[in-house]
N, C-alpha and C positions, 0 to 999 in steps of 0.2 A: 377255799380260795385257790384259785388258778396261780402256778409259778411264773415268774420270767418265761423261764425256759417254754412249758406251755403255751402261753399268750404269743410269745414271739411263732411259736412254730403254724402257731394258727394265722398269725396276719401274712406269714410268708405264702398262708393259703387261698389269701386274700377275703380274710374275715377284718373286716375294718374296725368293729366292735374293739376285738383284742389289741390291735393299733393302740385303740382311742384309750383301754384301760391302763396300757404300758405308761401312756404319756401322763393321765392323771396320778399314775403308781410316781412317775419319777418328776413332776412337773416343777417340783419344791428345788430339784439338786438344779433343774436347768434354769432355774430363775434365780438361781443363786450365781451359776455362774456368770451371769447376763449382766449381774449388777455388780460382780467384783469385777468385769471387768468395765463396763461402763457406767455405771450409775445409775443413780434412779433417776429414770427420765422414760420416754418411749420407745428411744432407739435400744432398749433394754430387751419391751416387753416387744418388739421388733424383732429383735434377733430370736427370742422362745418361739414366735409365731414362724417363723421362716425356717427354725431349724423342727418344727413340729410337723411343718408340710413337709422337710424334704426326706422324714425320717415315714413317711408314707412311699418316697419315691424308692429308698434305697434299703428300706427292709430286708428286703431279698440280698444284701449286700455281708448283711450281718452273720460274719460266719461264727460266733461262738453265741447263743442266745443267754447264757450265764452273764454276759457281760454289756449287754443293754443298756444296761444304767450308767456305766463308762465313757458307751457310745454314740448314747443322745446326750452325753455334755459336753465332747470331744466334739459333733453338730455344731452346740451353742457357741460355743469355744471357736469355732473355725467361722461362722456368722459374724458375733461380736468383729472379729481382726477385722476381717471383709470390711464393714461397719468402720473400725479406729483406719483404716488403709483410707478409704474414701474422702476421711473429714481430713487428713494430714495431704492431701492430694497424690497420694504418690500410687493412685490408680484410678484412672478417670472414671466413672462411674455415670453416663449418661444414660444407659440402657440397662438398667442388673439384667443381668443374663438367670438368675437363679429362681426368681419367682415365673419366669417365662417355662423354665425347666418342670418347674414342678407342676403344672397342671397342663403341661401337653399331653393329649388324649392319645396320639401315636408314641412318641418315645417315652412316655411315663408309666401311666396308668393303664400295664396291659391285663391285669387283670377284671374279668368280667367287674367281679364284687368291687374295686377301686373305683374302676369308670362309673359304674352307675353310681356311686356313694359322691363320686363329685361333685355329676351334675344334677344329684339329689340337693346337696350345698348348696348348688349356684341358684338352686330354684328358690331359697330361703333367703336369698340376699333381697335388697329395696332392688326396684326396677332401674334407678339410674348405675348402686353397683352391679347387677349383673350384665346391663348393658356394657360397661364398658371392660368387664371381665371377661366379656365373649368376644369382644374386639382385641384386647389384648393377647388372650392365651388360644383362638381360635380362628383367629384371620390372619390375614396377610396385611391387613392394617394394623399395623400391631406396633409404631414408634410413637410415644408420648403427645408429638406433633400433631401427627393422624389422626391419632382419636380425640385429641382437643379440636380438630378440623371438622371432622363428622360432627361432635358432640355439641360443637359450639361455646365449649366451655375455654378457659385456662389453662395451658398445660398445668401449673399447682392445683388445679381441680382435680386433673386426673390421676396425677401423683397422690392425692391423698385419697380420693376414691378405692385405687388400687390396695392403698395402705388399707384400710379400712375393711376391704372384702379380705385382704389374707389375713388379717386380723381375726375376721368373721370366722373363716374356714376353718383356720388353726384352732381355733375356739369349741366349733362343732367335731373336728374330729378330736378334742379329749373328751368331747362329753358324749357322744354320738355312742347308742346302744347297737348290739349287734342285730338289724332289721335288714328286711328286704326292701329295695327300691326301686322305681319303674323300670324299666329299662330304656337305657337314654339312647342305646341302638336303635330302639326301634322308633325313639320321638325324631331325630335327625334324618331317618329314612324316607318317615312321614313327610317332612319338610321339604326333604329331596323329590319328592314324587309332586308336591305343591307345586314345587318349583318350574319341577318339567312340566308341570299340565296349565301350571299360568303362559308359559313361552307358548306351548301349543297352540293353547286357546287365542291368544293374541294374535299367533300367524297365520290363523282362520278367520281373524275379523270380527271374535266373539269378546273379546276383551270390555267393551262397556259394561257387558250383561258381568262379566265376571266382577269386574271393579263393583256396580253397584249390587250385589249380593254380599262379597267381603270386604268391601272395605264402609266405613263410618262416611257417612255425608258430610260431616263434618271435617274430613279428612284431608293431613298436612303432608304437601309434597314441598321438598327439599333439592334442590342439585346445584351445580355449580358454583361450590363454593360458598354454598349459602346464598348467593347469590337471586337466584333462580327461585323465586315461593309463591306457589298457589293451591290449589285443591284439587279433587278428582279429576278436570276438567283440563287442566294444566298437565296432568300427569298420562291421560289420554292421549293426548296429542303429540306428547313427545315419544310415545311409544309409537300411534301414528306415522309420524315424520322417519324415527327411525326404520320402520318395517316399509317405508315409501321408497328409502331412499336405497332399500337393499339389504341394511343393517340386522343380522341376528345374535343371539346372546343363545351362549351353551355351558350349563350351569358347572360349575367345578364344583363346591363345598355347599354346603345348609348345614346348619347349627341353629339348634333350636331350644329357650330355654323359659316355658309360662307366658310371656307376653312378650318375646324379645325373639325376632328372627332374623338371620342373616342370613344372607342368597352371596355367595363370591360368583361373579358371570365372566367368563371370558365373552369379549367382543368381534364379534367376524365381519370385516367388511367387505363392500363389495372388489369384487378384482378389479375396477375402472375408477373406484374411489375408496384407497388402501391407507390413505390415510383423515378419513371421514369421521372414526371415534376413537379414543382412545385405547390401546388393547384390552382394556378389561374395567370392569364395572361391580361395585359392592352395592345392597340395596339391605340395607338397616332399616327395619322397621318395629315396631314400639304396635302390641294390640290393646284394643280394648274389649272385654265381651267377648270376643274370639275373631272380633273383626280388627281389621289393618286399619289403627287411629292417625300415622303417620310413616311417610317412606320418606327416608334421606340417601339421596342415590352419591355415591361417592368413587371419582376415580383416581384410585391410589398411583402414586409416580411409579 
């Protein structure tokens, strides 16, 4: 059997495996501290799951690896408070800043083996939590508000959906064996190149022929505020109208996760009509079969 010291030197190498074993090795002392200081309830097994994700983020932080076990309770320990601060109001808590922290793909998870073991994760989640996991920790839609706006749901929907995927994660990495997994680099790139060749195709005039090869006939177009609902035909034309009227979209961000894609577009109007769309434009879309089952075109404030 592999020591502390061991395991830790391996996940600082970004072997996730050894992560996952440290935290099964110590899971007993952190859920112990979770419940002395809060109790049994879920804001308990809350603070284990939050302090097990960010002990993926800060690994590398850990400078004596003898002392691990000290250090993922010292986590729980500083979660918990965060947690008793909140409920006694004496820090307002509309946004936790910490589960945003722990699954951003630039300031977290720089290593190769972290990143791809994420969005190995994300791809195990139900399609509504990873949907709103990729809004969250991977868009610029990313306030509670927002993605209840896109989603169409309750902000308490999304507040628990959330709850539920870090729950999820924290979960898969104490169990998660040491595997190899796709590379998520190269599935985002993929999406980016979509991206660029849907804009293309469109500003050619080829755009029906492309709508009806990927996307479902059956297929749910979404905009303004929900507002705006109809099918392929509806979503033609607004593309139409915009590319009539001058209007092009130059893609910033794709994040891609199994049936869940996001396109972030900046919007370019024309120089005679600069204020014709709003600066920029998100297109959330949901597949089925590998075809695009629904687009919800969203622009963020």
């Amino acid at each position: 059997m592999l020591s502390d010291v061991e395991l830790v030197r391996a996940a600082r190498g970004g072997d996730v495996g050894a992560l996952g074993l440290v935290l099964a090795r110590h899971e007993a002392g952190m859920r112990a501290v979770a419940l002395s200081l809060l109790g049994y309830g879920p804001d308990a097994e809350d603070a284990v799951q939050d302090a097990s994700l960010a002990a993926l983020r800060r690994i590398g932080d850990l400078r004596d690896p003898e002392s691990v076990g000290p250090w993922l309770r010292m986590i729980v320990r500083n979660a918990c408070r965060q947690r008793l601060r909140a409920a006694q109001g004496v820090v307002p808590v509309a946004e936790p800043a910490t589960p945003a922290d722990l699954l951003s793909p630039d300031r977290v998870l720089d290593s190769h083996a972290s990143r791809d073991w994420i969005w190995h994760s994300i791809d195990e989640l139900s399609p509504t939590l990873r949907q709103t996991v990729l809004l969250r920790y991977f868009t610029d839609v990313n306030s509670y508000e927002q993605i209840a706006e896109v989603l169409e749901v309750p902000v308490g929907t999304v507040r628990s959906r959330l709850s539920q995927a870090r729950g999820k994660l924290a979960e898969a990495l104490r169990a998660t064996a040491d595997q190899a997994h796709a590379d998520a680099g190269a599935v985002n790139a993929a999406s980016a190149r979509e991206a660029v060749e849907t804009l293309a195709v469109a500003e050619r005039g080829e755009f029906p022929a492309l709508v009806a090869d990927r996307w479902l006939p059956e297929f749910e177009f979404v905009a303004g505020n929900g507002v705006i609902r109809g099918g392929r035909d509806l979503a033609l034309y607004g593309m139409d109208s915009d590319l009539t009227a001058g209007v092009r979209q130059r893609l910033v961000q794709a994040v891609a996760s199994r049936d869940v894609t996001i396109w972030t577009m900046d919007l370019v109007n024309p120089p005679d009509d600069p204020e014709h769309c709003p600066p920029g434009v998100v297109w959330v879309m949901t597949r089925r079969q590998g075809r695009v089952a629904k687009l919800r075109l969203f622009h963020p404030a």
